[in-house]
N, C-alpha and C positions, 0 to 999 in steps of 0.2 A: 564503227561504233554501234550501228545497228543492229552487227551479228553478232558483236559482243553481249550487249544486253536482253537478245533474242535467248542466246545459249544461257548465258546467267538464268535466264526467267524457263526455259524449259528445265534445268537443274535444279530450282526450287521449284519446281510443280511435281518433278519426281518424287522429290524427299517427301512435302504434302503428302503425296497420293501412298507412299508406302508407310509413312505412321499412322496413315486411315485404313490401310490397311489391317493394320495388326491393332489396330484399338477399334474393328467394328468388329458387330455381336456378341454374344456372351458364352461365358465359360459354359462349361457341363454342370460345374456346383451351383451358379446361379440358378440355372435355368430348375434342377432338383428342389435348392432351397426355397424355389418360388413355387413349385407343384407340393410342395409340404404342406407350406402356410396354406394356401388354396385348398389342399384336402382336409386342413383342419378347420380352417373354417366350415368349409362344407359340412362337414361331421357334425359342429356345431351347430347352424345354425338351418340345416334342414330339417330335422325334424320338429321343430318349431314353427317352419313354415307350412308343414305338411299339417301338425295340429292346427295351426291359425285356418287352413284353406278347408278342413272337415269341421272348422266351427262354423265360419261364413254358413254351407251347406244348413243347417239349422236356421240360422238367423234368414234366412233367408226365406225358407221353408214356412217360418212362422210368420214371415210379413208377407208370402203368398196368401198361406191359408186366412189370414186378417183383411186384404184383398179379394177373395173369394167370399170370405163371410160379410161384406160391406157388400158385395153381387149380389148374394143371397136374401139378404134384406131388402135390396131395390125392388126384387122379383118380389116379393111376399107383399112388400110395400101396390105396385101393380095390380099384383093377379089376389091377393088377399092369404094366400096360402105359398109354402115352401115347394120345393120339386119333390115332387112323388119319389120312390129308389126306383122306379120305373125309367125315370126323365130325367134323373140324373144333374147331375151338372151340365151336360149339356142344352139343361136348357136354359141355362145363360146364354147361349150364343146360338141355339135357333129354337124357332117358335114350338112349341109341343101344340099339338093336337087339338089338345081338350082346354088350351087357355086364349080366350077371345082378346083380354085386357092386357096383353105381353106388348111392353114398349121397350122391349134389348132392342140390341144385344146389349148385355149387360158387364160386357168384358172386350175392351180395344181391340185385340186381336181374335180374329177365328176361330182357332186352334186350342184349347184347354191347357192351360199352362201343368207342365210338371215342375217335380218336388226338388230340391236340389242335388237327390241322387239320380235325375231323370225317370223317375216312378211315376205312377198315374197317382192323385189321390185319392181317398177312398171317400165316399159318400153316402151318409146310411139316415132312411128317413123311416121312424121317427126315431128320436134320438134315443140313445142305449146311457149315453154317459154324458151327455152336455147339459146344461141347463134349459139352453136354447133351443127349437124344437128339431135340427139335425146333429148328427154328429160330422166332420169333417177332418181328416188327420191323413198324415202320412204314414208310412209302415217302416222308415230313418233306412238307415245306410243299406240292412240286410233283406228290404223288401217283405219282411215277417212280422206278423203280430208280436206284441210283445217288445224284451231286449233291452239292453242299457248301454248310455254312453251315448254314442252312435246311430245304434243301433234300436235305441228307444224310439217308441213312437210319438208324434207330436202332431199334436191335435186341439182345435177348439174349448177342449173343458176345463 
């Protein structure tokens, strides 16, 4: 009775095991039809992410530069005056020379923060185009005066 129902039950393990056979992975039209939809999406919806991640780049730029201009104040607030174009920005983050009354560093990090295209800012004392008495901007995507889109410059004024 026991190798009766041993062989019965090895006989239905086979059968199992070959309709799982032939019903595991998928056709060659699946597998196409699903790399279709995937490259249409894609076509769709990257260049959108691509323009969404060079707007960030800006926004981002401009709440540096808004962050550096609230540093620039501290400093003026301090020492009574802005950094010379000699002393730069840097001297938010170490002491210059010629200013006895400097309580920076006036920015967390060490380091000078860059623009969202990894640019250095530019810093120009006294000011050309702000109201305020520097100017402060980035040079945008192409590292150039000037430009649009991108490529514009973004600055304090």
């Amino acid at each position: 009775m026991l190798r009766l129902n041993l062989s019965l039950l090895t006989a239905r393990l086979r059968r199992q095991s070959s309709r799982r056979r032939h019903q595991r992975g998928f056709t060659l039209i699946e597998l196409v039809v699903v790399m279709a939809i995937i490259a249409m999406l894609a076509a769709l919806v990257g260049p959108q992410l691509f323009n969404q991640l060079e707007g960030s780049k800006g926004k981002s730029t401009k709440a540096q530069i808004e962050m550096l201009s609230t540093a620039l104040d501290s400093f003026r607030l301090d020492t009574g005056r802005y950094p010379t174009q000699a002393e730069g920005l840097d001297a938010l983050v170490k002491k210059p020379d010629s200013v006895s009354t400097w309580a920076g560093p006036y920015l967390r990090k060490k380091d000078l923060p860059k623009d969202g295209w990894n640019n250095p800012y530019v810093y120009e004392f006294p000011a050309k185009k702000a109201s305020v008495g520097y100017d402060l901007y980035s040079l945008g995507a192409d590292g150039k005066p000037g430009g649009e889109g991108d490529n514009a410059d973004i600055g304090n004024w």
